[in-house]
C-alpha positions in Angstrom: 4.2 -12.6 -13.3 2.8 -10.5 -11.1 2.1 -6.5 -12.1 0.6 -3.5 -10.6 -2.8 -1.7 -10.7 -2.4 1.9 -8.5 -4.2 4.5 -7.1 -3.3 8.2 -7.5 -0.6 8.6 -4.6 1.2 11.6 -4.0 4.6 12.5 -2.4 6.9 15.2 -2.4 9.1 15.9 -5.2 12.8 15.7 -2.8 11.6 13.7 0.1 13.6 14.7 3.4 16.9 12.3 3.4 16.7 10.0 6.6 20.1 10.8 8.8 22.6 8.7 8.3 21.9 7.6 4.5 23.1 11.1 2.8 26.8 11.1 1.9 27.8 8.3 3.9 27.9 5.7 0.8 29.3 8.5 -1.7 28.6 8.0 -5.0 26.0 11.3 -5.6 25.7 12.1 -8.6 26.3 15.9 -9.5 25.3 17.6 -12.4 27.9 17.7 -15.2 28.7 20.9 -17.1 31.1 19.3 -20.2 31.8 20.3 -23.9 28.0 19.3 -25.0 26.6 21.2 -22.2 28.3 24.3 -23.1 27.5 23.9 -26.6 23.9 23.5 -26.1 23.2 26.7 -23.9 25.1 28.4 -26.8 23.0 27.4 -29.2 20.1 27.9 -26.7 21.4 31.8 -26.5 21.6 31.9 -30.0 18.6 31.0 -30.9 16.8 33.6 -28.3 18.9 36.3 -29.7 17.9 35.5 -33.0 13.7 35.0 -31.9 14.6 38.5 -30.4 15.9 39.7 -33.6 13.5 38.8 -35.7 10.5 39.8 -33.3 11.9 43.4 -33.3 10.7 43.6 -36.8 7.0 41.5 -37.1 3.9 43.6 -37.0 2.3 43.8 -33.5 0.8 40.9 -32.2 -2.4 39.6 -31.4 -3.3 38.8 -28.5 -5.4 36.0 -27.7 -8.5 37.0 -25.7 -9.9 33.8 -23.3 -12.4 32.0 -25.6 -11.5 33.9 -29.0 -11.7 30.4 -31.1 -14.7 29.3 -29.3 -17.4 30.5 -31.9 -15.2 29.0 -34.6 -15.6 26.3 -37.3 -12.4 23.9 -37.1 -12.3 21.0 -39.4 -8.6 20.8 -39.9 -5.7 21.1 -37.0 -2.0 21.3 -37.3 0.3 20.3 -34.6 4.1 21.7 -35.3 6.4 20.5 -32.2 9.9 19.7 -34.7 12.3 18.3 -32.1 13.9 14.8 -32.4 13.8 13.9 -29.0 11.4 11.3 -27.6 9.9 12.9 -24.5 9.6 16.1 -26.5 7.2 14.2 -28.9 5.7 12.3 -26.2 4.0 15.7 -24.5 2.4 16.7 -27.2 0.2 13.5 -26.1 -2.5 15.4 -24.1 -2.9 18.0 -26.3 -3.5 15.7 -29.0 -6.3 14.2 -27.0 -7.9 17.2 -25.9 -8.5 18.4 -29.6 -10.0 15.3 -29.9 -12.5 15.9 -27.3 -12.7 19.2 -27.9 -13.2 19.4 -31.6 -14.3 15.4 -32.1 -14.8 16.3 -36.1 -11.5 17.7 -36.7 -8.6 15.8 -38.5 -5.2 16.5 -37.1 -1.4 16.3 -38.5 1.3 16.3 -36.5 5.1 17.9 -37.8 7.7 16.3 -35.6 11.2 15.5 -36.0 11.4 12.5 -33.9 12.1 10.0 -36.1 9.7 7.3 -34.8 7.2 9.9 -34.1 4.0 7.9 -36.7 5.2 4.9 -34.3 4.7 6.7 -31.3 1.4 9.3 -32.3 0.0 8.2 -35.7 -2.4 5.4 -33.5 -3.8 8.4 -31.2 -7.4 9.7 -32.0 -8.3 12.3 -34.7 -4.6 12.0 -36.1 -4.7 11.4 -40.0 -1.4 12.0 -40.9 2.5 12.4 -38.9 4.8 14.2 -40.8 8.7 13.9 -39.7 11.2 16.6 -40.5 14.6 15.5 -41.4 17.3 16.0 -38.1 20.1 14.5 -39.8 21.4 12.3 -42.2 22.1 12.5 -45.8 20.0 14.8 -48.7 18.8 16.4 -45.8 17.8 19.5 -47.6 15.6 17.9 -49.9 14.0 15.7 -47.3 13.4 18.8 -45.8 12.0 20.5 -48.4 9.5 17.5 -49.5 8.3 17.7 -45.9 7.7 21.0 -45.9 5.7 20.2 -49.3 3.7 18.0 -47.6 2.4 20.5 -44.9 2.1 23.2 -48.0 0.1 20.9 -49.6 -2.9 21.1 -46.9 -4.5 23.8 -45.9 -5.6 24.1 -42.2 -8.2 26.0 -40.3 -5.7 26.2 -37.1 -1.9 25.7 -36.9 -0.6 25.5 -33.1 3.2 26.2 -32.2 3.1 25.1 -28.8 7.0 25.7 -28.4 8.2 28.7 -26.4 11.3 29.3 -28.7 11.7 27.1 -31.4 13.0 28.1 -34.7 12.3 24.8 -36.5 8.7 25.5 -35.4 8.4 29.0 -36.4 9.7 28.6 -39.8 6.7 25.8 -40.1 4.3 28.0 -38.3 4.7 30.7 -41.0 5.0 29.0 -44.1 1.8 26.6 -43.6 -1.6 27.4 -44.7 -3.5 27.9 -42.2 -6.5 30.6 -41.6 -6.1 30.5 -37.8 -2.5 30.2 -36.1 -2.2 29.8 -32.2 1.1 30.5 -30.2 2.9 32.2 -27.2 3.1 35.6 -27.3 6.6 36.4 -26.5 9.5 38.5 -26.6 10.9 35.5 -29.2 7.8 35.1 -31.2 8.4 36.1 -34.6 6.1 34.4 -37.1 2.7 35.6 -37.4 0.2 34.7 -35.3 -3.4 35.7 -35.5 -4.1 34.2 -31.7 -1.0 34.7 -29.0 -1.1 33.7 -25.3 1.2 35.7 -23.0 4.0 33.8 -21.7 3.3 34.8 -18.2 0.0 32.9 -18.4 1.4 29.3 -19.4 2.2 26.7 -16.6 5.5 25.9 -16.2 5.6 22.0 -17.4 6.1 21.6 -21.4 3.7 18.9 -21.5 0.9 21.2 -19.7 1.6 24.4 -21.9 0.4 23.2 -25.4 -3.4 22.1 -23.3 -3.4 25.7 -21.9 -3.0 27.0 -25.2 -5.9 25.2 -26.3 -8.3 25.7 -23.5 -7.5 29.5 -23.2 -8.7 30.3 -26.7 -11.2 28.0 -26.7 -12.4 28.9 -23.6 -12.1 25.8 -21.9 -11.8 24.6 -18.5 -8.0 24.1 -17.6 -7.4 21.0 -15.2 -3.8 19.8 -15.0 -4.5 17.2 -12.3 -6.7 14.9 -14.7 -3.7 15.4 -17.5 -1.5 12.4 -18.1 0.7 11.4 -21.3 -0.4 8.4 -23.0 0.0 6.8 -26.6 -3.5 4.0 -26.1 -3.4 0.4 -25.8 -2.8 -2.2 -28.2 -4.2 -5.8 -27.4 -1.4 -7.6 -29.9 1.1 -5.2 -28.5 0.7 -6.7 -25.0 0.6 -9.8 -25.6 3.7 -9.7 -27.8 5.5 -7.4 -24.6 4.0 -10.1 -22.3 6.1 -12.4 -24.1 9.4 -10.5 -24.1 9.1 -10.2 -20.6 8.4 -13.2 -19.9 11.7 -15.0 -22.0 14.2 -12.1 -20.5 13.1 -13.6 -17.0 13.0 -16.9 -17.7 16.5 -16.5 -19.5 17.7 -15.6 -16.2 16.3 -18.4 -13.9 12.9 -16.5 -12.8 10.0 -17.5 -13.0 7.6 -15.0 -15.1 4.5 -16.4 -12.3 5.6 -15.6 -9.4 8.5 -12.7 -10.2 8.2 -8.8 -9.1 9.6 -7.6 -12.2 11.0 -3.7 -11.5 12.0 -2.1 -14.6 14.7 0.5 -15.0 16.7 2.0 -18.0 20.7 3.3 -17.2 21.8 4.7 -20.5 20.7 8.3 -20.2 23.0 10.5 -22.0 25.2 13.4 -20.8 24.4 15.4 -17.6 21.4 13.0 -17.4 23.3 9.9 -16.9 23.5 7.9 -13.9 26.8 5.7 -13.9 27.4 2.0 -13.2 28.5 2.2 -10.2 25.5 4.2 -9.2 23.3 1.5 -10.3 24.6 -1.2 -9.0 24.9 0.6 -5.5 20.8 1.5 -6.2 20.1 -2.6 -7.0 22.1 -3.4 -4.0 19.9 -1.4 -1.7 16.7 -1.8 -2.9 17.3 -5.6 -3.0 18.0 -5.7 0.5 15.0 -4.0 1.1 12.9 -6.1 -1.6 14.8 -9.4 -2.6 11.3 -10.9 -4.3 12.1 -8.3 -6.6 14.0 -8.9 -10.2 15.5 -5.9 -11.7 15.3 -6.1 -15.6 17.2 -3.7 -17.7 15.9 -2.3 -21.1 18.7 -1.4 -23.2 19.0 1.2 -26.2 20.5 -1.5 -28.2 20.6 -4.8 -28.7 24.2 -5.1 -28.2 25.0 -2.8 -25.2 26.2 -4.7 -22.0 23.7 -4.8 -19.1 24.9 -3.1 -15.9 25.1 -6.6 -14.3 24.7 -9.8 -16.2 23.1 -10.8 -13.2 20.0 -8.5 -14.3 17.1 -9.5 -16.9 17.8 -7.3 -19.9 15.9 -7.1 -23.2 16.1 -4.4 -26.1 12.6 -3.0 -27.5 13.2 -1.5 -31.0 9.9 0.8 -31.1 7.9 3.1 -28.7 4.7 1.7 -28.8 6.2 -2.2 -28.0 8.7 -0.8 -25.8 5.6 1.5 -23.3 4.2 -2.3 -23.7 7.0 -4.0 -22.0 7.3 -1.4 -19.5 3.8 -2.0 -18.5 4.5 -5.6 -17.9 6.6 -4.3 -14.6 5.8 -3.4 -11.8 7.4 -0.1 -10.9 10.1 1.6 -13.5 12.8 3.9 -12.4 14.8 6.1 -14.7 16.7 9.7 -15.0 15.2 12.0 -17.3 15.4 10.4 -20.5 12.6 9.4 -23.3 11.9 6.0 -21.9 10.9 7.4 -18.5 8.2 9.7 -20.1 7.8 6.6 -22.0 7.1 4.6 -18.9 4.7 7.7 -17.2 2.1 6.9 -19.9 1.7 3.8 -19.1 -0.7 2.1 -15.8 2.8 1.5 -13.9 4.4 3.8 -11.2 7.1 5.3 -12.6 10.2 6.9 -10.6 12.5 9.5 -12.6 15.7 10.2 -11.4 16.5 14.1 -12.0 20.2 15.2 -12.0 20.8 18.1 -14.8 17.2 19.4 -15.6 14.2 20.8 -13.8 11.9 18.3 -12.9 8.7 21.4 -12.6 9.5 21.3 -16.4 10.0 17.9 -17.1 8.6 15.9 -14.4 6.3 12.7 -15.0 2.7 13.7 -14.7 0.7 10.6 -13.2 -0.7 11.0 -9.3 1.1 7.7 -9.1 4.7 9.2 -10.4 7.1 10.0 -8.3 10.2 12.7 -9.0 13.3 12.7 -7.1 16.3 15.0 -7.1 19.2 12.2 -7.4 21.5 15.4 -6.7 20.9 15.6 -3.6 20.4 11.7 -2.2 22.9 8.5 -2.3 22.2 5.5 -4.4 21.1 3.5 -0.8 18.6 6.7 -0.2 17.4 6.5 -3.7 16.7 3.3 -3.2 15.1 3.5 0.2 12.7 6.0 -1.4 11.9 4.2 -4.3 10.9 1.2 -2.1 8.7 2.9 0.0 7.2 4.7 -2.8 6.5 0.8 -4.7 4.9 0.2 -1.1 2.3 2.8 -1.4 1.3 1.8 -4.7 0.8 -1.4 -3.9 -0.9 -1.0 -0.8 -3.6 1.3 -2.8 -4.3 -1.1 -5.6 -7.8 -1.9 -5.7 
């Protein structure tokens, strides 16, 4: 099986559309505004009314002079990000990694509510413990509780909030112990911090504000371009990924020697989800342009239904085996779902497929990544783009 070593490439985000390929095969996807859209930007509202609320009534805040933590002793580092989504835990990767090269003696813990989270960041440098926050389920209040016991329990010479306006993150912010306590400095912020960085200096991707946070008080050069996500490698991990790959082909009739594997992953959820029709109208294409190529579908479960049962299909269970197997392909394509930031960490090209959020927020990060606006292109265009992009990367491979 062959797969890919790149160079850094770049391309625009929304390439022009060649005439003739826009609209003329249908099928664009538009962004969907249902029940759980509504429901979420109510709950967004909500909880900037009540950040709001709250900050009309916290003591003044400190503001966070460039270099202001730079003269001081840190041992112990707290990390709170509680979200349960996967990308959401996933960008807290290069933060993680710069406190490690920034502050090489310092233990850190990590409070996260992404239920595979000491899968995904426990392995990563300077990281001694992972502690996940409930998001559902039953006795959810005492789960809660004994995590919260367990961040009580330690006491830290920095806490970072990273989050722009989390509540879940605030609550943790203010009841650790911590001497030191980093944040934004914002119209929402209401738990005390003794170190706040205006809003209006942070960079707009989510992955790239926590590092800013970092290198501003510590005084630190800032350079986005050499920031990537990335969870580490794992010799026993490949080989076991190597494997998986290699049976999903062979199941279908390929051989794992000589196949171009091209990963992809169609079960995105709500407005982020491409549907079937879409994908097989993107395979079509992109075959005809590529037809050594062998799509192979990673699925969320082990018992959902490939988009075609002509496509190789396997289910990984965790984060770490799953970024594996996607670095057994040689290009992945996704929308905007955890498996795509998944697949950014990773040595492969990765292609995410943006239809409902912002890719300056939530783009992949690599030189080699490409983001394209699948609002505003037909499943043959996507395609098209996709393929030429694969091209570059290979032709820059050393």
């Amino acid at each position: 099986m062959a797969a890919e070593g790149t160079q850094p490439f770049q391309q625009p985000l929304v390439p022009t559309t060649a005439p003739g390929l826009r609209g003329a095969e249908g099928d664009v996807p538009r962004s969907r505004r249902g029940l759980a859209g509504t429901l979420k930007h109510m709950r967004i509202a909500a909880r900037a009314h009540l950040g709001r609320f709250l900050a009309m009534h916290r003591r003044s805040q400190h503001l966070c002079p460039r270099g202001a933590l730079a003269s001081e002793h840190i041992t112990s580092v707290l990390v709170c990000r509680v979200n349960a989504r996967m990308g959401n835990a996933l960008f807290l990767t290069p933060l993680i990694h710069e406190l490690h090269e920034l502050l090489p003696e310092a233990t850190i813990d990590v409070v996260s509510t992404y239920p595979q989270a000491q899968d995904l960041l426990g392995h990563l440098p300077g990281v001694r413990a992972v502690i996940v926050f409930p998001y559902k389920g039953v006795q959810i209040v005492w789960r809660y509780l004994a995590a919260l016991a367990r961040v009580r329990r330690q006491r830290y010479d920095l806490v970072i909030d990273p989050m722009l306006n989390s509540t879940s993150s605030r609550i943790v912010l203010w009841l650790c112990r911590a001497r030191l306590r980093l944040g934004v400095a914002s119209e929402h912020q209401w738990a005390p911090l003794t170190h706040g960085v205006p809003q209006v200096l942070l960079p707009a991707h989510r992955a790239l504000q926590p590092v800013f946070l970092l290198h501003w008080a510590l005084g630190a050069e800032h350079a986005p371009a050499r920031l990537q996500l990335s969870i580490g490698d794992g010799a026993s991990e490949e080989v076991e990924a190597r494997a998986l790959v290699h049976r999903a082909l062979e199941r279908h009739g390929n051989d794992p020697s000589s196949a171009w594997p091209v990963g992809f992953f169609g079960y995105a959820t709500g407005a982020k989800r491409l549907g079937r029709e879409h994908w097989l109208k993107f395979w079509t294409s992109f075959l005809e342009l590529a037809p050594e190529v062998v799509p192979v579908e990673f699925l969320p479960t082990p018992h959902a239904t490939p988009m075609s049962p002509s496509f190789a299909a396997l289910h990984v269970p965790t984060p770490r085996r799953l970024a594996a197997a996607i670095g057994q392909t040689c290009m992945f394509v996704c929308a905007d779902t955890g498996p795509m930031h998944l697949a950014s960490s990773t040595a492969m090209p990765t292609v995410a497929l943006f239809c409902a959020s912002d890719p300056v927020l939530y783009g992949p990060l690599k030189s080699c990544d490409l983001a394209l606006d699948a609002t505003h292109h037909s499943p043959a265009m996507l395609a098209r783009l996709c393929y030429e992009h694969w091209q570059h990367c290979r032709a820059r491979r050393p």
